[in-house]
ChimeraX commands (.cxc) that place a marker at each C-alpha (Angstrom):
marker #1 position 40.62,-33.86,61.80 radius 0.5
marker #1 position 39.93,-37.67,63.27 radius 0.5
marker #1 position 40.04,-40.40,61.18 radius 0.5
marker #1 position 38.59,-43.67,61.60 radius 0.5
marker #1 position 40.37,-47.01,60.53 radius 0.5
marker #1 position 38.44,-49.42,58.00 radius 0.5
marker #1 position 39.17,-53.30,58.70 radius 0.5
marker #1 position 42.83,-54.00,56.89 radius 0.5
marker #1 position 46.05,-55.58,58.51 radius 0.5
marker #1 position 48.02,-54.07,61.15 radius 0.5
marker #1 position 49.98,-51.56,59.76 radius 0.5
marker #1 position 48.44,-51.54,56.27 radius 0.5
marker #1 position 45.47,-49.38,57.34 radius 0.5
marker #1 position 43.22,-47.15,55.36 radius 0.5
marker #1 position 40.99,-44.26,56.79 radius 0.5
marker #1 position 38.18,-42.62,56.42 radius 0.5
marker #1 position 37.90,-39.21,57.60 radius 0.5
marker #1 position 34.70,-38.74,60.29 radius 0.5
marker #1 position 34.00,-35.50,61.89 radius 0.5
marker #1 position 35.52,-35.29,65.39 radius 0.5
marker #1 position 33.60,-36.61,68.68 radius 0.5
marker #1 position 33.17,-35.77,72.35 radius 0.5
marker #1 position 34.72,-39.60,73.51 radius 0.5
marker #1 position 37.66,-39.01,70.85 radius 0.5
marker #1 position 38.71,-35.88,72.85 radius 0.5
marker #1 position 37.94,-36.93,75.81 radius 0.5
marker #1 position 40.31,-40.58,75.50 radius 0.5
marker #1 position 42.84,-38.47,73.84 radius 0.5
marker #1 position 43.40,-36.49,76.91 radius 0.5
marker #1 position 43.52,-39.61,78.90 radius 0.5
marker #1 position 46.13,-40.80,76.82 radius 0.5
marker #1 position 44.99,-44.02,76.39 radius 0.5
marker #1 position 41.84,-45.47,74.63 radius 0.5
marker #1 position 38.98,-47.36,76.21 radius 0.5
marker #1 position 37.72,-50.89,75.36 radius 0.5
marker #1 position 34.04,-50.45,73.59 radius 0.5
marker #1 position 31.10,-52.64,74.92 radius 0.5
marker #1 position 28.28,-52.75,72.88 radius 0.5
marker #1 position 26.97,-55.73,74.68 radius 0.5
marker #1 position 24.43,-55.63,77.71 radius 0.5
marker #1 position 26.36,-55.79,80.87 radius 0.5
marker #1 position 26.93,-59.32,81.94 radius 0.5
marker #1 position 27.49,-60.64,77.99 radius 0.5
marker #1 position 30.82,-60.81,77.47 radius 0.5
marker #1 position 31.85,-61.34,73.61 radius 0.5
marker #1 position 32.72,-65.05,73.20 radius 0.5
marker #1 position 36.20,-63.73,71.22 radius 0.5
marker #1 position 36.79,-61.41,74.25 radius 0.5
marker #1 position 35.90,-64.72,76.83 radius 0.5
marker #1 position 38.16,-66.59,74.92 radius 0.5
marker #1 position 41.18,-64.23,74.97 radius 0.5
marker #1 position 41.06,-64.10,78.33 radius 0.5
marker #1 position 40.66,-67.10,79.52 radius 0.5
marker #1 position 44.05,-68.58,77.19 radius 0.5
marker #1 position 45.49,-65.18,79.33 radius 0.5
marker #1 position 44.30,-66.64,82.96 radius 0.5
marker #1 position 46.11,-70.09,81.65 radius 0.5
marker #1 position 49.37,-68.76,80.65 radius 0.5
marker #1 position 52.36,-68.70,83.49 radius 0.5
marker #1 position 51.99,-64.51,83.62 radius 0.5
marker #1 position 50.83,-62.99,87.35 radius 0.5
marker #1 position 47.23,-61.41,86.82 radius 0.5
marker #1 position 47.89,-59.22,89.57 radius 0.5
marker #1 position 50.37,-58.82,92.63 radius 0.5
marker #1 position 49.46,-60.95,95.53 radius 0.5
marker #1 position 51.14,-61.26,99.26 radius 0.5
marker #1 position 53.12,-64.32,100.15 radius 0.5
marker #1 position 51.23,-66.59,101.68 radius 0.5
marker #1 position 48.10,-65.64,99.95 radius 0.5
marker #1 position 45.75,-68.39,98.19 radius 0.5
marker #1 position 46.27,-68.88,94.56 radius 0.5
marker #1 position 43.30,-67.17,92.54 radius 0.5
marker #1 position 41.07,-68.98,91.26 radius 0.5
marker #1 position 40.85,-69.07,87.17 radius 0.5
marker #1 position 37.44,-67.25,87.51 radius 0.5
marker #1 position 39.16,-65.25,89.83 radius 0.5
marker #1 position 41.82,-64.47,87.15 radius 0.5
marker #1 position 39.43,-64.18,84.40 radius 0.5
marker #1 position 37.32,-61.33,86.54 radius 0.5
marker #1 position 40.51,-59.55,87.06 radius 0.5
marker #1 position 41.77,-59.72,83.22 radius 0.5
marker #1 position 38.00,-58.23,81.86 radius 0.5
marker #1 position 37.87,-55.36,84.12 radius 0.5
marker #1 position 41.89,-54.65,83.24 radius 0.5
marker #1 position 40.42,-55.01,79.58 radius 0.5
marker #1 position 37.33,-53.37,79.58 radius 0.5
marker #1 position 38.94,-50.38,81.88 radius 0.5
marker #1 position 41.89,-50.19,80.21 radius 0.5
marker #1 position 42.66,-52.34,76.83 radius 0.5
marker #1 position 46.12,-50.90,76.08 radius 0.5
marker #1 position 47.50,-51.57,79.58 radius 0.5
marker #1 position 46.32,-54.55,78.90 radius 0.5
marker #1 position 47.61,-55.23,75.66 radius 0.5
marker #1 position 51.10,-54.16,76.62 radius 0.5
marker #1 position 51.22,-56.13,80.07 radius 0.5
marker #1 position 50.20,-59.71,78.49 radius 0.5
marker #1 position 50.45,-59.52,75.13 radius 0.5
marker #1 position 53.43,-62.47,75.15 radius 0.5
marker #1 position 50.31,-64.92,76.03 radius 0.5
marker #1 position 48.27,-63.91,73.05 radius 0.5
marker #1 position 47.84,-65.06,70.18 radius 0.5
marker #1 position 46.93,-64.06,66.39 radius 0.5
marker #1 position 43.36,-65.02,66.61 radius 0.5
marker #1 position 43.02,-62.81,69.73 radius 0.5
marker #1 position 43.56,-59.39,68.24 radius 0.5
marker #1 position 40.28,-58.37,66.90 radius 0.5
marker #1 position 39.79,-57.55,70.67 radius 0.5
marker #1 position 41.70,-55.29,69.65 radius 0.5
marker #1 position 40.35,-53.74,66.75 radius 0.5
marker #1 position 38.75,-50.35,68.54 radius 0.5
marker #1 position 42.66,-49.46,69.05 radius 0.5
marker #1 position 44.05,-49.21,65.45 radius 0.5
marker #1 position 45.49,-46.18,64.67 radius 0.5
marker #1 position 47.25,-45.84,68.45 radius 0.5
marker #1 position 50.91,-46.35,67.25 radius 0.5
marker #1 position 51.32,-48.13,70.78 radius 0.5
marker #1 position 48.65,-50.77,69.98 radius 0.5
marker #1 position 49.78,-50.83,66.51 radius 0.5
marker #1 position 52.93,-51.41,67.74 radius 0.5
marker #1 position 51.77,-54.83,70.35 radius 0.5
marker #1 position 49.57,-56.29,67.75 radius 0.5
marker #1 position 52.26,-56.32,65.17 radius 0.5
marker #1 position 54.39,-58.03,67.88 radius 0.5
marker #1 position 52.10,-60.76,68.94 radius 0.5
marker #1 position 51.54,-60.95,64.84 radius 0.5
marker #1 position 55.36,-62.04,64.63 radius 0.5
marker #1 position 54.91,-64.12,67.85 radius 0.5
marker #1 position 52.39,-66.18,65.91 radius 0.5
marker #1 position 54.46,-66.58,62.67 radius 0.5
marker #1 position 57.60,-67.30,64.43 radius 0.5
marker #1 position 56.11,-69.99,67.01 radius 0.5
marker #1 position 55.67,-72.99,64.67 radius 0.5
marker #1 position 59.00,-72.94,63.68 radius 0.5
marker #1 position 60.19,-72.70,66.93 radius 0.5
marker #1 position 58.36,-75.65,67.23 radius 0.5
marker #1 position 59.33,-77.53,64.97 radius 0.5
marker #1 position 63.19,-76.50,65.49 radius 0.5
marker #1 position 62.72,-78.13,69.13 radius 0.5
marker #1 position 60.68,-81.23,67.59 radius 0.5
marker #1 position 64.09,-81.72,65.79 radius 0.5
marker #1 position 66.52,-81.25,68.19 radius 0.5
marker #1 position 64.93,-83.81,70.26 radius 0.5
marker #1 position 65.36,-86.14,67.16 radius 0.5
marker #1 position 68.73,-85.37,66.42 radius 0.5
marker #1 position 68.96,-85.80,70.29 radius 0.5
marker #1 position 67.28,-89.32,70.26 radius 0.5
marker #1 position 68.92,-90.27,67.10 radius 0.5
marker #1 position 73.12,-89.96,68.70 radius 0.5
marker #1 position 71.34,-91.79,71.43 radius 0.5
marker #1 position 70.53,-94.60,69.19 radius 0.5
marker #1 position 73.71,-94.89,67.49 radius 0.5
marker #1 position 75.58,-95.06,70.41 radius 0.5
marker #1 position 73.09,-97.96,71.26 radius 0.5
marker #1 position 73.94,-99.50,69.15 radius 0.5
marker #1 position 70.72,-101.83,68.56 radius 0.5
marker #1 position 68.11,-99.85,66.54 radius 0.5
marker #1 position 70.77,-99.05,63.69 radius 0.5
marker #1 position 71.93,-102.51,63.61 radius 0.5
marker #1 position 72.01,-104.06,60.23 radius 0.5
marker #1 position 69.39,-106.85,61.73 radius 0.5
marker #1 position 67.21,-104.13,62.83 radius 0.5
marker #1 position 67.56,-101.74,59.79 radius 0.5
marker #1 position 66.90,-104.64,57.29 radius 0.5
marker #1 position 63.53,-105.44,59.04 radius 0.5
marker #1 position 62.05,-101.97,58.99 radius 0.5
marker #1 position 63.15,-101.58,55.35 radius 0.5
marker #1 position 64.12,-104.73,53.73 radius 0.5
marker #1 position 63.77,-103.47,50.58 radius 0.5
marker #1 position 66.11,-100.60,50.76 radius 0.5
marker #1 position 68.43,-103.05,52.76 radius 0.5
marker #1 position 68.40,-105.38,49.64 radius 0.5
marker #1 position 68.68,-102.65,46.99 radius 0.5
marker #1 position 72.00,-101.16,49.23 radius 0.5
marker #1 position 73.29,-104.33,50.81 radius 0.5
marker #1 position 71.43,-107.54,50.70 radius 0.5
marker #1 position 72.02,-108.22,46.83 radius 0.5
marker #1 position 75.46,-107.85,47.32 radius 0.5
marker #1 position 76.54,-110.10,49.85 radius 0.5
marker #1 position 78.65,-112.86,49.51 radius 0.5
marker #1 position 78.03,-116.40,50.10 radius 0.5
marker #1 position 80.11,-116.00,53.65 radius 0.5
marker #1 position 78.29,-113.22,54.53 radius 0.5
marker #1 position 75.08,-114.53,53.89 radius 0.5
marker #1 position 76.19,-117.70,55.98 radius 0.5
marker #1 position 77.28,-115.36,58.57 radius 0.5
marker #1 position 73.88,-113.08,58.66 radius 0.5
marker #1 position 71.90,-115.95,59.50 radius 0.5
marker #1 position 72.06,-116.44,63.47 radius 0.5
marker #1 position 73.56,-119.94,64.57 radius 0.5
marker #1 position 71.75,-121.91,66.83 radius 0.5
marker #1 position 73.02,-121.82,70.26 radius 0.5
marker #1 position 73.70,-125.26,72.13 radius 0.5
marker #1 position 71.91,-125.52,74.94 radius 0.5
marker #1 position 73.32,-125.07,78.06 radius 0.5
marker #1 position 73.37,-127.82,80.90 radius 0.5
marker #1 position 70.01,-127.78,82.11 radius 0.5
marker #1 position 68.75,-125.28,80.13 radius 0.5
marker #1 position 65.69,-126.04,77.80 radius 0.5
marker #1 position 66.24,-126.57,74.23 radius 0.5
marker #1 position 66.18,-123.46,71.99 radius 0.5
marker #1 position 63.47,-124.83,69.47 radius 0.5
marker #1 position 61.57,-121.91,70.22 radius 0.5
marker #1 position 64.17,-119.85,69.75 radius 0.5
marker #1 position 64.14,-121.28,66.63 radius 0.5
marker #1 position 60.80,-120.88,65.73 radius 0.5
marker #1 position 61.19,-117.57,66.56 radius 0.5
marker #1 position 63.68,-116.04,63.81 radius 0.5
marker #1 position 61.76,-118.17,61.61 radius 0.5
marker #1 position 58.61,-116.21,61.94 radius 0.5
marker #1 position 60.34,-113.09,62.25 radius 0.5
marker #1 position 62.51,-113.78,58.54 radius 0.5
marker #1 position 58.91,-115.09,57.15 radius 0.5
marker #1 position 57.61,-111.30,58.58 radius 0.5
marker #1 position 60.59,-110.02,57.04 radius 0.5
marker #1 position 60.42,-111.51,53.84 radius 0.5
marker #1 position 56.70,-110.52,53.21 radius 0.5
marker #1 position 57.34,-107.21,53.78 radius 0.5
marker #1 position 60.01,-107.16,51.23 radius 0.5
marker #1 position 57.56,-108.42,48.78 radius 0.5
marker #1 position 54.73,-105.84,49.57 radius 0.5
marker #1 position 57.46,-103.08,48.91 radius 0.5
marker #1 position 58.74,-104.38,45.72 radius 0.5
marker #1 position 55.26,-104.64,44.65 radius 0.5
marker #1 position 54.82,-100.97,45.17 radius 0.5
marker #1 position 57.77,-99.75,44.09 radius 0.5
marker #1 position 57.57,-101.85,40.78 radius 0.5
marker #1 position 53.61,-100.49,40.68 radius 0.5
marker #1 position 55.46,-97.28,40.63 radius 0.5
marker #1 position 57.57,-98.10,38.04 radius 0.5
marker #1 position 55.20,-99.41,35.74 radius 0.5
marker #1 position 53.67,-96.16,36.08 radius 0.5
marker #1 position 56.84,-93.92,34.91 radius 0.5
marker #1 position 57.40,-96.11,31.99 radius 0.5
marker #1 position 54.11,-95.95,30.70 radius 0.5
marker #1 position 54.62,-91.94,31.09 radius 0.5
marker #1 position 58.43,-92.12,29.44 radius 0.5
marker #1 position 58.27,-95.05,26.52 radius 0.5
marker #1 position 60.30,-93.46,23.97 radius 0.5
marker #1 position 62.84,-92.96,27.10 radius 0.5
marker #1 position 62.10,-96.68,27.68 radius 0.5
marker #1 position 62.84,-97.86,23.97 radius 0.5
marker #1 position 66.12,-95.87,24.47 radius 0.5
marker #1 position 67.34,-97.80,27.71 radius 0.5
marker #1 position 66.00,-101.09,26.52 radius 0.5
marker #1 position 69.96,-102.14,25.07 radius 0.5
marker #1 position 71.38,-101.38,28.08 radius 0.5
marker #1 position 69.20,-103.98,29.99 radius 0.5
marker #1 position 71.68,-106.86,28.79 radius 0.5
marker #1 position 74.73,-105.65,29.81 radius 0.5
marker #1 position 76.73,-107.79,32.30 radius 0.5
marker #1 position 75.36,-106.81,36.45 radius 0.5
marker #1 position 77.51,-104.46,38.10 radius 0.5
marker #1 position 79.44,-105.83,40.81 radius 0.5
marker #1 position 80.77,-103.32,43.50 radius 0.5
marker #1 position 84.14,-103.63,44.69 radius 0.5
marker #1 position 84.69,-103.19,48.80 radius 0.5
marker #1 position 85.17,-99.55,48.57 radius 0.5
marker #1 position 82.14,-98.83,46.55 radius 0.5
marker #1 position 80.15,-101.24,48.94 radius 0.5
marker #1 position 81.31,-99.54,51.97 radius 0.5
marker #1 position 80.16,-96.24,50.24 radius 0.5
marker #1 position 76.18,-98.03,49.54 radius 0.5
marker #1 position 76.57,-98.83,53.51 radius 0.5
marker #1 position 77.04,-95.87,54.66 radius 0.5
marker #1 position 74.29,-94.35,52.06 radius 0.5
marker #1 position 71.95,-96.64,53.33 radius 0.5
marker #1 position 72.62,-95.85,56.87 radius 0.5
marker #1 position 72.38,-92.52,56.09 radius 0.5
marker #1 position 68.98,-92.53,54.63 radius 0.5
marker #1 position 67.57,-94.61,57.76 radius 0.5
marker #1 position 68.43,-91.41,59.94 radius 0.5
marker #1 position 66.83,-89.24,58.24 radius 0.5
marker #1 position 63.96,-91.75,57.42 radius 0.5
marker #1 position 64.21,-91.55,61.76 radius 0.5
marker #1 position 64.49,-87.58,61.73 radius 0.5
marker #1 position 62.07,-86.86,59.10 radius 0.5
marker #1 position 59.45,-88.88,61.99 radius 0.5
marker #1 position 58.87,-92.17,59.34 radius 0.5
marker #1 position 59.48,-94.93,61.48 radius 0.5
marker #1 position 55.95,-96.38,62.18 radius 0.5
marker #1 position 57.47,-98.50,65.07 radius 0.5
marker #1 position 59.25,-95.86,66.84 radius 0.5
marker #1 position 57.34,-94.19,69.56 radius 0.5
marker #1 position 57.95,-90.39,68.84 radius 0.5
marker link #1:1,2 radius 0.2
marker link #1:2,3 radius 0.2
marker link #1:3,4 radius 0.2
marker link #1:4,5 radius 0.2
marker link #1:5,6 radius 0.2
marker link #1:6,7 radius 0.2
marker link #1:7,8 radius 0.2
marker link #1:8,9 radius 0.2
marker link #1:9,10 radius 0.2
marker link #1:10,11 radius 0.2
marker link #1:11,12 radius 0.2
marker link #1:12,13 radius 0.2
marker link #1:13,14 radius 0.2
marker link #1:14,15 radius 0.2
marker link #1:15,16 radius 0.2
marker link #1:16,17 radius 0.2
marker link #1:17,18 radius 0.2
marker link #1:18,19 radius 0.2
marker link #1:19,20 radius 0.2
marker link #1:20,21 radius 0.2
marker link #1:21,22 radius 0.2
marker link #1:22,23 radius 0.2
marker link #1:23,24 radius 0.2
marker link #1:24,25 radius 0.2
marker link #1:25,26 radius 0.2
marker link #1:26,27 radius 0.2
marker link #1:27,28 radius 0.2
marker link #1:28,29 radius 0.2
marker link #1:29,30 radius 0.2
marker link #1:30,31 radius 0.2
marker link #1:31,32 radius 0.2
marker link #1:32,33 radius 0.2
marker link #1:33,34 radius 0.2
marker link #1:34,35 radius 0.2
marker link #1:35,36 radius 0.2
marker link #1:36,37 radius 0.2
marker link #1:37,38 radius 0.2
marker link #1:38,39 radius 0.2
marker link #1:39,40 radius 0.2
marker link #1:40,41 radius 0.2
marker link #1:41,42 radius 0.2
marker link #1:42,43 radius 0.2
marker link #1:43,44 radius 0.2
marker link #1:44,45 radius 0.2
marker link #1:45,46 radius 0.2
marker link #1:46,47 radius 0.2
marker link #1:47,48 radius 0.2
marker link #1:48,49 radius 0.2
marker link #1:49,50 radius 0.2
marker link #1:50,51 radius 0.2
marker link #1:51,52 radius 0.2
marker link #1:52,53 radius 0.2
marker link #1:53,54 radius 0.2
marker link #1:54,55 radius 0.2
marker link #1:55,56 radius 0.2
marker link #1:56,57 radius 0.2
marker link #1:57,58 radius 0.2
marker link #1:58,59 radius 0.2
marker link #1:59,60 radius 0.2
marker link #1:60,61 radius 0.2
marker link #1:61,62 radius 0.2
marker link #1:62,63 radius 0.2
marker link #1:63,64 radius 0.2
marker link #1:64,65 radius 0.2
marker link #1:65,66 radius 0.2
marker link #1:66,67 radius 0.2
marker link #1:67,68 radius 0.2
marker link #1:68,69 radius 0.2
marker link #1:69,70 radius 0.2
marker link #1:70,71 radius 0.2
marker link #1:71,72 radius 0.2
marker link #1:72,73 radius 0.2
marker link #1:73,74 radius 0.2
marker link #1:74,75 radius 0.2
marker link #1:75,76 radius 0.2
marker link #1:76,77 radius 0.2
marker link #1:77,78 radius 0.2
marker link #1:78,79 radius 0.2
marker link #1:79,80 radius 0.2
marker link #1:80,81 radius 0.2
marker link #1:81,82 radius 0.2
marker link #1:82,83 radius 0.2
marker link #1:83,84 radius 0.2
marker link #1:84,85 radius 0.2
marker link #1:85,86 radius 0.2
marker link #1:86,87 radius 0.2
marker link #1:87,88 radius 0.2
marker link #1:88,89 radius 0.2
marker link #1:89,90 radius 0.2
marker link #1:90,91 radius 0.2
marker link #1:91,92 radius 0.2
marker link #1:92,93 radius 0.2
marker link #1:93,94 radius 0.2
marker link #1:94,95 radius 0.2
marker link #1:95,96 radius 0.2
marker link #1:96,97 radius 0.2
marker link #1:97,98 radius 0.2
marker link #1:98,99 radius 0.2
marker link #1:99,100 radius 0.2
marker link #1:100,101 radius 0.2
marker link #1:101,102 radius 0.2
marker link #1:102,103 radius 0.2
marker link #1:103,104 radius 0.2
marker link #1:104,105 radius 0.2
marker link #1:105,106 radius 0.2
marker link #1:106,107 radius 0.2
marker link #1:107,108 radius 0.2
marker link #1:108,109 radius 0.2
marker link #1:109,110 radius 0.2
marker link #1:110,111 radius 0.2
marker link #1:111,112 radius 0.2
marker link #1:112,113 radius 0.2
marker link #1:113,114 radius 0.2
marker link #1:114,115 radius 0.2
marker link #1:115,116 radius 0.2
marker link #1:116,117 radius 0.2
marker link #1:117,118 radius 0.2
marker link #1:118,119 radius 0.2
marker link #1:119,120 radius 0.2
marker link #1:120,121 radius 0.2
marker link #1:121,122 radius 0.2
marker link #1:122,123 radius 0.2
marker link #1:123,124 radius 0.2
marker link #1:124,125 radius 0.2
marker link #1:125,126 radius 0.2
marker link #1:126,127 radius 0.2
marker link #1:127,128 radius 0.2
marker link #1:128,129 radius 0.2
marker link #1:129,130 radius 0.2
marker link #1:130,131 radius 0.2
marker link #1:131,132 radius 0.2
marker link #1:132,133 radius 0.2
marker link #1:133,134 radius 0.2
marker link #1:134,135 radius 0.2
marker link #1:135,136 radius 0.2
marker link #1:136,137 radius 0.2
marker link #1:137,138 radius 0.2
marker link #1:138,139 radius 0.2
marker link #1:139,140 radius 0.2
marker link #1:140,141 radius 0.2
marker link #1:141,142 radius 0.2
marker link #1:142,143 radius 0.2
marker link #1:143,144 radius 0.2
marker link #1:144,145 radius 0.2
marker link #1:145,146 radius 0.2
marker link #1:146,147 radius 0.2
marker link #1:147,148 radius 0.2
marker link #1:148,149 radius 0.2
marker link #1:149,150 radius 0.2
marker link #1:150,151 radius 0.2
marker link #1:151,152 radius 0.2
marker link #1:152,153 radius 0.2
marker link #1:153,154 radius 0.2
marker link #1:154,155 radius 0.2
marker link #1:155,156 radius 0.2
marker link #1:156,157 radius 0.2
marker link #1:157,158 radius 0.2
marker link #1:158,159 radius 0.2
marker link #1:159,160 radius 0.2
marker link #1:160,161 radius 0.2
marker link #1:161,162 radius 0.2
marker link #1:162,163 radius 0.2
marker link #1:163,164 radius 0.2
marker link #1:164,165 radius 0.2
marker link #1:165,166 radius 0.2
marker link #1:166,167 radius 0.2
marker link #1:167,168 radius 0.2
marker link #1:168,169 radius 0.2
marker link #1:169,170 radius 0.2
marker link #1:170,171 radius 0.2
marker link #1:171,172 radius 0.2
marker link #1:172,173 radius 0.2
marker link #1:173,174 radius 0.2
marker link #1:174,175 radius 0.2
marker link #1:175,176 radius 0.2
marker link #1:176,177 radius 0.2
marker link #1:177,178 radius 0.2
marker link #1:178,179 radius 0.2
marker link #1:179,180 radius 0.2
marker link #1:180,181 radius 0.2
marker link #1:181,182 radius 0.2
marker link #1:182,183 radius 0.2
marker link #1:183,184 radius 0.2
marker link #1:184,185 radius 0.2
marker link #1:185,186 radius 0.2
marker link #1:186,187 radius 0.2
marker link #1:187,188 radius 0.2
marker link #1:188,189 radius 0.2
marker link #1:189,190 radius 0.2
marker link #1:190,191 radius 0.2
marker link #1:191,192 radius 0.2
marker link #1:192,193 radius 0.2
marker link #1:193,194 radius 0.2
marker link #1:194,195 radius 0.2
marker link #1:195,196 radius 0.2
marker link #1:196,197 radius 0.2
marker link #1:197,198 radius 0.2
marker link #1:198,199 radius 0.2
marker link #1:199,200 radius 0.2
marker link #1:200,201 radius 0.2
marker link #1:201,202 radius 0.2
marker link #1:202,203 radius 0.2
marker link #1:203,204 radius 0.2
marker link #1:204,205 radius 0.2
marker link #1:205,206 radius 0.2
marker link #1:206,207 radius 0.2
marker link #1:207,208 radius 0.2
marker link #1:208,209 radius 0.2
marker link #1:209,210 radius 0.2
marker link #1:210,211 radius 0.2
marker link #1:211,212 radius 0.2
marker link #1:212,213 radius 0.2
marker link #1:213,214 radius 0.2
marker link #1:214,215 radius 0.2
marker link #1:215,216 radius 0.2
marker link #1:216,217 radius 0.2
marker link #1:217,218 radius 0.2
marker link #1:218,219 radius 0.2
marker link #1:219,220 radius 0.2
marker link #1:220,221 radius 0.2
marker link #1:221,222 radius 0.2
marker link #1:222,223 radius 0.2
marker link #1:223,224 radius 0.2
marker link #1:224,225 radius 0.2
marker link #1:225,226 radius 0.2
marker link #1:226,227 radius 0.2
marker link #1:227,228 radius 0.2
marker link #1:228,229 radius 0.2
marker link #1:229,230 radius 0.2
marker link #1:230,231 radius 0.2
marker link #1:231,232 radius 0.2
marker link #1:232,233 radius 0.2
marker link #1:233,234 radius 0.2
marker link #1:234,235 radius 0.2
marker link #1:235,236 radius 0.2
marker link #1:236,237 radius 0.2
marker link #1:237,238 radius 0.2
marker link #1:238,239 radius 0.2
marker link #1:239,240 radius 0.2
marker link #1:240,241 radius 0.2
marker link #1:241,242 radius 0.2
marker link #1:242,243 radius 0.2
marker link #1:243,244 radius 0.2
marker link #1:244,245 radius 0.2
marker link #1:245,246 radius 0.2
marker link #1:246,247 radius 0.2
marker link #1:247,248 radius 0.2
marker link #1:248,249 radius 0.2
marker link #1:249,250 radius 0.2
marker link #1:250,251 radius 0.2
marker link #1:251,252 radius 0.2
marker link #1:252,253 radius 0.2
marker link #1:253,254 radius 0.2
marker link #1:254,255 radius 0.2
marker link #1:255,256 radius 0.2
marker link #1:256,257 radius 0.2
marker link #1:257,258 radius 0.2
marker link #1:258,259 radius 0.2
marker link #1:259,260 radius 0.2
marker link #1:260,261 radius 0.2
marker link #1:261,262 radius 0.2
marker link #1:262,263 radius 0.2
marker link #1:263,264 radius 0.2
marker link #1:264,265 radius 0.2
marker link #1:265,266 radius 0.2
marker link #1:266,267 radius 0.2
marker link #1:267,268 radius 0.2
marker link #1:268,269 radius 0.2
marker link #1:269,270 radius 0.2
marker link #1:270,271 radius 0.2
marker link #1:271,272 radius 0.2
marker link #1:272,273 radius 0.2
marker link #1:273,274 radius 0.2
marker link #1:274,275 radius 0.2
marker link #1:275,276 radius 0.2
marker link #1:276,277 radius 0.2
marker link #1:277,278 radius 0.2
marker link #1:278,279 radius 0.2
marker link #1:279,280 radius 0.2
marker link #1:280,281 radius 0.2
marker link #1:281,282 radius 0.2
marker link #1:282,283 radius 0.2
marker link #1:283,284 radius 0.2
view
């Protein structure tokens, strides 16, 4: 008896028995099924088209060529890859089915129920679901990749350079901590000018407009994250009545070891802030 698949996932089929046909017996003793074209000759199905033209793109040979022979041409290719198809689909499935892709196997549908198509399409199925995190396992290699590039830069994780793409993390970590000599010793010195050199006023003028920058961004984040704030306590008041005592207590002051522990927390947040793809100013 010959069944006929209904429309399902590959290899969650259900059937539907149909009495037996001429073309059944005849492709099972060919051992391989044939491609159905219900279109008028010369219409190819845009899915079909589509399929394989991504196929003539990919880096697989169409066909064997001599050496020395021209390159085809992609409607060469594409010729090639529909008669292949419409001839013989299974070949075809089995020969380039590394260069297709989920959306291409309902050119494919006529063979469910071969367990060698079954078989392909459930590869190319996994080929699909395992391709974007290939992807994105490469994306972050290069990352991790850029980022011990960085570091051993030594610019772009520089405290100077780290407080002005997030000053207000800086502060939070670092900034409100520092001590007067530290502060002093943040703050770039003016150089003396060299004989014959021009003066550096605009040097000057410079890290001026750059601390100015620097300083307004700190205050558009603080106005967010207190907007944020606001927000949680007006969710959490009894939890706010309960912390209110605590808000008179005496400022905790780090000691070194405790500050060089908030360093290296804040350092480590800026690389993954850089391998989670958040710096706005880095060209990814």
């Amino acid at each position: 008896g010959c069944a006929e698949p209904s429309t399902g996932h590959w290899g969650e089929l259900s059937w539907t028995p149909v009495p037996p046909r001429p073309q059944d017996k005849v492709e099972a003793a060919e051992g391989a099924p044939e491609a159905r074209n219900d279109a008028p000759p010369g219409v190819e199905n845009a899915a079909v088209s589509a399929m394989l033209r991504a196929v003539a793109a990919s880096r697989l040979p169409v066909c064997s060529q001599q050496q020395g022979e021209p390159d085809l041409t992609e409607q060469e290719k594409v010729a090639i890859l529909g008669r292949l198809y419409h001839e013989k689909p299974l070949v075809f499935l089995e020969r380039f089915r590394t260069s297709l892709r989920e959306e291409h196997l309902t050119c494919f549908s006529h063979l469910r129920g071969d367990h060698r198509a079954d078989f392909y399409c459930a590869e190319v199925a996994r080929q699909g679901s395992a391709r974007p995190r290939a992807l994105r396992t490469r994306l972050r290699n290069r990352r991790y990749a850029a980022l011990r590039e960085l570091i051993q830069g030594g610019e772009y994780f520089s405290d100077e350079q780290m407080r002005f793409r997030a000053p207000l993390l800086y502060e939070q970590y670092i900034g409100q901590y520092l001590t007067q000599e530290e502060l002093r010793a943040r703050a770039p010195a003016p150089r003396p000018p060299e004989p014959g050199a021009a003066c550096p006023l605009s040097d000057l003028l410079l890290q001026s407009c750059q601390e100015r920058e620097l300083q307004q961004r700190l205050l558009r984040q603080q106005e967010e994250e207190d907007a944020c704030l606001e927000e949680e306590e007006e969710e959490e008041e009894s939890d706010e009545e309960d912390q209110s005592p605590g808000k008179d207590t005496e400022a905790w002051v780090p000691d070194s070891e405790e500050r060089l522990i908030l360093r290296e927390e804040f350092t480590s947040r800026m690389h993954q802030h850089f391998l989670d793809g958040k710096d706005g100013d880095f060209d990814y």
